[in-house]
N, C-alpha and C positions, 0 to 999 in steps of 0.2 A: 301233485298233491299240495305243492305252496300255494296261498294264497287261494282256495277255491273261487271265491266269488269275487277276484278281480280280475277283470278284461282287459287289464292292460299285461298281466300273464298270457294270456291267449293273443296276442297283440302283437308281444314279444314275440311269442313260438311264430307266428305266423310270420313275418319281419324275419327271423331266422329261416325258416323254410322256405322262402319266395327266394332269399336269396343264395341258398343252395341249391335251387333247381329242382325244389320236390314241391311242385306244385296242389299235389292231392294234399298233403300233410298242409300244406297251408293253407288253404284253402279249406279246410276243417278247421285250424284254427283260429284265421278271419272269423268263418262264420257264426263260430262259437263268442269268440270276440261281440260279435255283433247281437248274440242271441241276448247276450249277458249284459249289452248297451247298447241298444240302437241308433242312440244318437251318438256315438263317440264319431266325429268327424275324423279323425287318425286313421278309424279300423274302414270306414268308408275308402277315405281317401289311399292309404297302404294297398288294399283291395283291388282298386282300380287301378291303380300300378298293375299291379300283376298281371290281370285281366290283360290288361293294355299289350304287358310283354307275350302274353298267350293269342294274343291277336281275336280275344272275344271282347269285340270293341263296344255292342249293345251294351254287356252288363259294366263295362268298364265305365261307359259314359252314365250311365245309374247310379254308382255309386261315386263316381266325380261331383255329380249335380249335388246329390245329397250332403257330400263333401261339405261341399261350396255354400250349400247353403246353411250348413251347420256353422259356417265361420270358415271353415280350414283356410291358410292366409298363403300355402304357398303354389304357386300359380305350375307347375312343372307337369302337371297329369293335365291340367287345360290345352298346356304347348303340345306335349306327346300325341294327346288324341288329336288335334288339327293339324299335325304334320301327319299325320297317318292318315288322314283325309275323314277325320271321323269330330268334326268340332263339336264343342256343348252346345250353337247359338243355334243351331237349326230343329 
C-alpha cells in the first residue's frame, strides 16, 4: 500500500525477492515495476540479473539490451551473460 504509483516500490520488492530466492514473487514485482515505467533501466537491468541466475538467458539478454540502452552505466549483466556464452554483440 506505500507509495502506489511508484516503481521503484516494486523495484525494491523485486531486489528483495531475487535475492531471497523467490523468483515467482519477483519477478511479479519486476514486471509490475516495469508495467508502472518502462523505461526505468534499473528494473530492466535488476531483471536480467535474475533471469541470468535462472539461466533464461533469451529474456535476460532483452532486458540487458534495453538496460544498456536506457543508460544503465554498470557493465556486470554484459560480463555475466558472455561468460555464460550468451553475449549482447551477436
Amino acid at each position: 500500500d506505500f507509495a502506489p504509483d511508484d516503481h521503484r516500490v516494486r523495484l525494491l520488492a523485486g531486489l528483495y525477492y531475487h535475492r531471497e530466492g523467490e523468483y515467482e514473487a519477483a519477478t511479479r514485482a519486476y514486471e509490475n515495476a516495469l508495467d508502472m515505467k518502462p523505461d526505468s533501466a534499473e528494473a530492466h537491468y535488476n531483471y536480467g540479473l535474475m533471469l541470468a541466475d535462472m539461466e533464461r538467458f533469451d529474456e535476460a539478454r532483452k532486458h540487458a539490451r534495453r538496460a544498456y540502452e536506457l543508460g544503465y552505466p554498470l557493465e556486470g549483466l554484459r560480463e555475466r551473460l558472455a561468460r555464460a556464452g550468451h553475449p549482447l554483440s551477436d
